[in-house]
SETILO-506889 format. One line per 4 residues: for each residue x, y, z of C-alpha. Coordinates in nm, 4 decimals, decimal comma. Each point is the difference from the previous one (the first is absolute). Layout:
BEGIN
X/Y/Z; ... $
END
This chain:
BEGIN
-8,4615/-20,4993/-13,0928; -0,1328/-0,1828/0,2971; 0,1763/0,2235/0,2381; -0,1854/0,2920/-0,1567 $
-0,3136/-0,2028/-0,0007; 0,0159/-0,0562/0,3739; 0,1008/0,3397/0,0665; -0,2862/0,1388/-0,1400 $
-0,2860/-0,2277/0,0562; 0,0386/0,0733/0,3425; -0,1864/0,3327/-0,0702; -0,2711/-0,1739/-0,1035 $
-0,0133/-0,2516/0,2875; 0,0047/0,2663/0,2306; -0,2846/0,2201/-0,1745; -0,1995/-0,3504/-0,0265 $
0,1007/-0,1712/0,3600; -0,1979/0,3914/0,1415; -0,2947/-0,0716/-0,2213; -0,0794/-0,3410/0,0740 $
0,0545/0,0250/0,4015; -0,2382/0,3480/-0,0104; -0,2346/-0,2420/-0,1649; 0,0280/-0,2770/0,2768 $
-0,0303/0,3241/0,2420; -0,3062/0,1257/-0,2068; 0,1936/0,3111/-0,1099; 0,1173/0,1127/-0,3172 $
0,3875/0,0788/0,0306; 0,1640/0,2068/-0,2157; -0,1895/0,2525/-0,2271; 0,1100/0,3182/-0,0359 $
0,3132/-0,0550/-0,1916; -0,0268/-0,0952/-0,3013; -0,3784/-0,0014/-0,0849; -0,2532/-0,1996/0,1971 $
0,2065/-0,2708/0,0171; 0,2985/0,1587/0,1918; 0,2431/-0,1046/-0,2252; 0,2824/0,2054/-0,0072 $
0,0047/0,0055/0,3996; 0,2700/-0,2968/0,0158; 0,1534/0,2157/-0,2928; -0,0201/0,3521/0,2349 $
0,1306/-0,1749/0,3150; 0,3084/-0,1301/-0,1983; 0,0904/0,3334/-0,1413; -0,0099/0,1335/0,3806 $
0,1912/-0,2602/0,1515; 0,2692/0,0463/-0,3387; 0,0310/0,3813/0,0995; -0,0072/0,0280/0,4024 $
0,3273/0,0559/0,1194; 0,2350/-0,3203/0,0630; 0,1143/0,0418/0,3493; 0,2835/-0,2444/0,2290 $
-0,0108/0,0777/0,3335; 0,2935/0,1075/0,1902; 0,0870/-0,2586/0,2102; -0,0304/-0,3004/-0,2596 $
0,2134/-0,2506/-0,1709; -0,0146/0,1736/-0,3596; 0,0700/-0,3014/-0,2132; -0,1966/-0,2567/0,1703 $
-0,2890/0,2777/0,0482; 0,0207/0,0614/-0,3771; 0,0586/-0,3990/-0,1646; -0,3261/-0,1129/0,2465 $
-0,2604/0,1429/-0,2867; 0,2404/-0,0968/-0,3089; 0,0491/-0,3075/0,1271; -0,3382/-0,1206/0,0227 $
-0,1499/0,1024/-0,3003; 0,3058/-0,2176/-0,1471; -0,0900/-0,2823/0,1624; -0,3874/0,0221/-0,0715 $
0,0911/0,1011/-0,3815; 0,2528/-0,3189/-0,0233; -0,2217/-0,2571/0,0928; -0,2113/0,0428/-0,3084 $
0,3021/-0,1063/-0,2591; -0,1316/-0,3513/0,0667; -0,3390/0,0732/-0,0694; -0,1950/-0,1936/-0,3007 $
-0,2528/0,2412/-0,1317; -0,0694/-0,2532/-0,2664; 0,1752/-0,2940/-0,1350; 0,2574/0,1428/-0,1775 $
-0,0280/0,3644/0,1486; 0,2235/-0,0316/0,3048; 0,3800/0,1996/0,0956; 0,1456/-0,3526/0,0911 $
-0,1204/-0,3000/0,0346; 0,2173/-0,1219/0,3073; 0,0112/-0,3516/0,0903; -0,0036/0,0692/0,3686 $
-0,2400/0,3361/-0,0350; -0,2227/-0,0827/0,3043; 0,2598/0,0325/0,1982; 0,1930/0,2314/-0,1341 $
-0,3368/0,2185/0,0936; -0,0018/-0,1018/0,3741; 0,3793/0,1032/0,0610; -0,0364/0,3845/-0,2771 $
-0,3329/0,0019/0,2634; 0,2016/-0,0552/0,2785; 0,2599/0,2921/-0,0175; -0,2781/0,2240/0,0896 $
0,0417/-0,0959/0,3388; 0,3348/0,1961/0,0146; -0,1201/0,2749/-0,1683; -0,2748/0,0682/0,2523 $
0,2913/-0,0688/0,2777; 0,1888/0,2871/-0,1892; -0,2564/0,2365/0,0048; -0,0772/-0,0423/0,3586 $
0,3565/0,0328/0,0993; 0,1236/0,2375/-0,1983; -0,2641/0,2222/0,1226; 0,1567/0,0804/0,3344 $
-0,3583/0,0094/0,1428; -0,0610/-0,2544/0,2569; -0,3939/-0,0411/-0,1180; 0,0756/-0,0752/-0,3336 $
0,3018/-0,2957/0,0733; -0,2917/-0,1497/0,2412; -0,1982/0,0206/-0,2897; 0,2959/-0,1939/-0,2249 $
0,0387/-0,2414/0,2747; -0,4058/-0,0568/-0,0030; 0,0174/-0,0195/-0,3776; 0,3098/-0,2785/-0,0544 $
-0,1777/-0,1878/0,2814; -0,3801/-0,0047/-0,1928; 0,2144/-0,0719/-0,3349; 0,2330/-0,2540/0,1605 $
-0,2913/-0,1728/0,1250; -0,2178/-0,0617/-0,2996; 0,3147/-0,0512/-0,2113; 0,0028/-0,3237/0,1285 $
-0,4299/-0,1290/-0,0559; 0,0641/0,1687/-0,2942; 0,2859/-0,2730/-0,1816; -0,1560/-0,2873/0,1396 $
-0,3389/0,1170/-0,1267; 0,2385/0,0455/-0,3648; 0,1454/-0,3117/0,0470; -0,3952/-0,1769/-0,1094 $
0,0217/0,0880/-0,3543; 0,3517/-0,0639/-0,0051; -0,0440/-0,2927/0,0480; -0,3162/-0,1087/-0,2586 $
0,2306/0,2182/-0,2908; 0,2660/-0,1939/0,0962; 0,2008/0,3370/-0,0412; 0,0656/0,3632/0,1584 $
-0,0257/0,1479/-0,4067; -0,3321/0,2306/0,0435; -0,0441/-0,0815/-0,3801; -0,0304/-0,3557/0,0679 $
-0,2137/0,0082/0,3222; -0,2307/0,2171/-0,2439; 0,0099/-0,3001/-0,2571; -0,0317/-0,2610/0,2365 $
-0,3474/0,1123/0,1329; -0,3180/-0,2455/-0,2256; -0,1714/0,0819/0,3456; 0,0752/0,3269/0,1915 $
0,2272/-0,0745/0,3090; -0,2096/0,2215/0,1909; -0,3263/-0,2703/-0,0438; 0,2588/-0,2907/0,0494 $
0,2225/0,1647/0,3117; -0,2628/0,2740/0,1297; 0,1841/0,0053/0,3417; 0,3454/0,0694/-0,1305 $
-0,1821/0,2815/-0,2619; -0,1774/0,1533/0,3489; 0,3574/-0,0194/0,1962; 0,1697/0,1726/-0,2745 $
-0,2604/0,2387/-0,0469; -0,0066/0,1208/0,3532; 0,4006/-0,0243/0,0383; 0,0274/0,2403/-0,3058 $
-0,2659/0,3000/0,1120; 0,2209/-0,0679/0,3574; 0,3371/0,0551/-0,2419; -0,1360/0,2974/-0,1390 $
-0,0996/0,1779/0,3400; -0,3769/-0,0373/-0,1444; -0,2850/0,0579/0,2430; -0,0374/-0,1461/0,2759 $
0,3500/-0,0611/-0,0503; 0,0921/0,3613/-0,0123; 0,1931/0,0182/0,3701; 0,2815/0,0868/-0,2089 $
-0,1530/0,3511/-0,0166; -0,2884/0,0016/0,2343; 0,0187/0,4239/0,0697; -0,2123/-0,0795/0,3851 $
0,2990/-0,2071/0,1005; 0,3087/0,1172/-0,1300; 0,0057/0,3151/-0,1824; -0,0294/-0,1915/-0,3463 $
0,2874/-0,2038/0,0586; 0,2840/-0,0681/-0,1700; -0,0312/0,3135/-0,2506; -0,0527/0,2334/0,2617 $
0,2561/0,1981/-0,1157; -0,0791/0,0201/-0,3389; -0,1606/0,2449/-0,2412; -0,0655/0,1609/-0,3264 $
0,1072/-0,2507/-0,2880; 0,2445/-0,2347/0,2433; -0,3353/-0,0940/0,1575; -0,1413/-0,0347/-0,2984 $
0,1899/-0,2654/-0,0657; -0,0568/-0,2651/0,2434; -0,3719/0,0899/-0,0423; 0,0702/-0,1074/-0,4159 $
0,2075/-0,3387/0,0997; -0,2899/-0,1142/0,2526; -0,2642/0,0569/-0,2823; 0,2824/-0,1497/-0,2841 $
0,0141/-0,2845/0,2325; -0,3221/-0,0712/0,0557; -0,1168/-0,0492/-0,3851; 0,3232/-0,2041/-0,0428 $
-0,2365/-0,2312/0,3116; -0,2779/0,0232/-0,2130; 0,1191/-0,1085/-0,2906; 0,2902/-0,2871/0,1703 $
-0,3394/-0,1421/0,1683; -0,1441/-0,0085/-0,3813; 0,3017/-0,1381/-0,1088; -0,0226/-0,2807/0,2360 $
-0,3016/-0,0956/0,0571; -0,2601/0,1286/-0,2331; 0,2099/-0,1133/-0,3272; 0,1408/0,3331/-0,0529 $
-0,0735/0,0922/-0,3876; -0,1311/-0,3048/-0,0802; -0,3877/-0,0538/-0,1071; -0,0393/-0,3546/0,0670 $
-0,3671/-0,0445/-0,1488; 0,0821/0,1618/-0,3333; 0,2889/-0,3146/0,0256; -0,2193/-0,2361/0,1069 $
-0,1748/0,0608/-0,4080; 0,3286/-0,0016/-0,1248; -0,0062/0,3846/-0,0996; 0,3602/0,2114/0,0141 $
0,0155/0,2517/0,2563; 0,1414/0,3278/-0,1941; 0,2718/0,2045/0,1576; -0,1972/0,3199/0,0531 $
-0,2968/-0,2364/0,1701; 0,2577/-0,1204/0,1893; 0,0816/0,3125/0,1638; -0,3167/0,0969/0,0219 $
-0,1096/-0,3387/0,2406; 0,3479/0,1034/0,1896; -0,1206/0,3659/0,1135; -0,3606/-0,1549/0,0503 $
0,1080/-0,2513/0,2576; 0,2338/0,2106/0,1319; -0,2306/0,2788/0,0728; -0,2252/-0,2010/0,1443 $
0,2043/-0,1227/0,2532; 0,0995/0,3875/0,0604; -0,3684/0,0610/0,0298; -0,0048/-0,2725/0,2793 $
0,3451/0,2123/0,1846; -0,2405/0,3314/0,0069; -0,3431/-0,1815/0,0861; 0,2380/-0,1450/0,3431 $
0,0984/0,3428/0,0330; -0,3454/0,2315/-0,0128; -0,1227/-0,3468/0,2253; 0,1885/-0,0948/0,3041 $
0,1391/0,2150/0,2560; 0,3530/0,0190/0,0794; 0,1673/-0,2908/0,2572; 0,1893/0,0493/0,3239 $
0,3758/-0,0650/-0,0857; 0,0100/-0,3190/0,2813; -0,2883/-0,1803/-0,1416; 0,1801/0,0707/-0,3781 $
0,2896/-0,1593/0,0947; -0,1637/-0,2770/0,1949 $
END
């Protein structure tokens, strides 16, 4: 079910990620498919990248060309088992599921490595090698950030950190909140951390190579990934699905309400990921890294 979920909402993120950066660009984005709104044009572009023709080129490694896309949608996909939607909607409340996030996370680092190689195209493994190093590098602010609310939960269970929170980590730790924040649009390859793909440098990078549906598919795990950083950054440090006024009168969240505070925080912060993007232009990859 939450596979499913995933796969599909990221129709509508796309559709509503256009719409709100045409706004900040005072246009109106899409609206011709779909009535005035444009909202079958994430629907129309997913049809034609289903249908165009899935091509390997000749001088490739076939199966690390072809496990690249499968294996990062995987990896995005498995990292939201551990996530609490509510208090008792969650696949599995692991003891250790912080970090069992940061190493599932992790493995996308290869992936990207595989496409690049496997590509036979010397652009695109400069673009892997310029990928691992941007991920590799904000891997690291990224856990010790992590490591803040860790340590108030006194555990790694996201349930728990979400319990733990009378006051919203991100009021009590706001530096950690901004480090992790700024680690995970780098670990998503959001702007201005998109070198992983900047198309003036290097030829869109790492997925050079890549078309139709196979493309399609790295372009689903980035956007997969980055709600699983909205909602991980509402998890731990805006209290997650947890109303704390309504428990500060004693009143019983229901489950459904629940939910409903989850997707609100957790859109917001997405809100925040776009509003970064339609604002600040893209960095050099030195001063990144620096």
């Amino acid at each position: 079910i939450v596979s499913t979920f995933c796969l599909l909402i990221v129709i509508f993120l796309i559709w509503l990620e256009r719409k709100v950066i045409a706004r900040i660009q005072d246009r109106i984005g899409p609206n011709r498919v779909g009535g005035r709104f444009g909202l079958l044009q994430t629907v129309a572009d997913v049809l034609k990248l289903l249908t165009k023709e899935a091509i390997t080129p000749a001088g490739a490694d076939r199966v690390a060309y072809n496990l690249a896309p499968f294996l990062i949608v995987m990896t995005a996909l498995l990292m939201w088992a551990v996530m609490p939607f509510t208090s008792t909607w969650v696949g599995v409340d692991l003891n250790i599921g912080l970090f069992y996030v940061l190493s599932i996370s992790s493995v996308s680092v290869v992936c990207l490595l595989l496409a690049g190689w496997g590509s036979n195209n010397k652009y695109a493994l400069l673009g892997a090698f310029r990928s691992v190093a941007q991920l590799v590098s904000y891997e690291v602010p990224m856990v010790l950030s992590l490591l803040v609310p860790i340590i108030l939960a006194r555990s790694m269970s996201l349930n728990t950190i979400s319990e733990s929170q009378i006051v919203w980590y991100a009021l009590m730790v706001p530096m950690s909140a901004l480090v992790f924040f700024i680690s995970a649009a780098a670990e998503t390859g959001r702007t201005p951390f998109d070198l992983l793909e900047a198309e003036s440098e290097i030829v869109a990078g790492f997925h050079v190579e890549y078309g139709g549906m196979k493309f399609g598919m790295f372009f689903l795990a980035e956007f997969v990934s980055t709600l699983f950083m909205s909602s991980l950054f509402a998890i731990t440090y805006l209290g997650g699905y947890r109303f704390v006024i309504l428990e500060w009168f004693g009143v019983e969240t229901p489950i459904l309400l629940e939910l409903v505070i989850f997707f609100v925080k957790t859109f917001l912060v997405y809100f925040i990921f776009i509003w970064f993007r339609g604002t600040f232009p893209r960095v050099r990859i030195d001063q990144m890294l620096n």
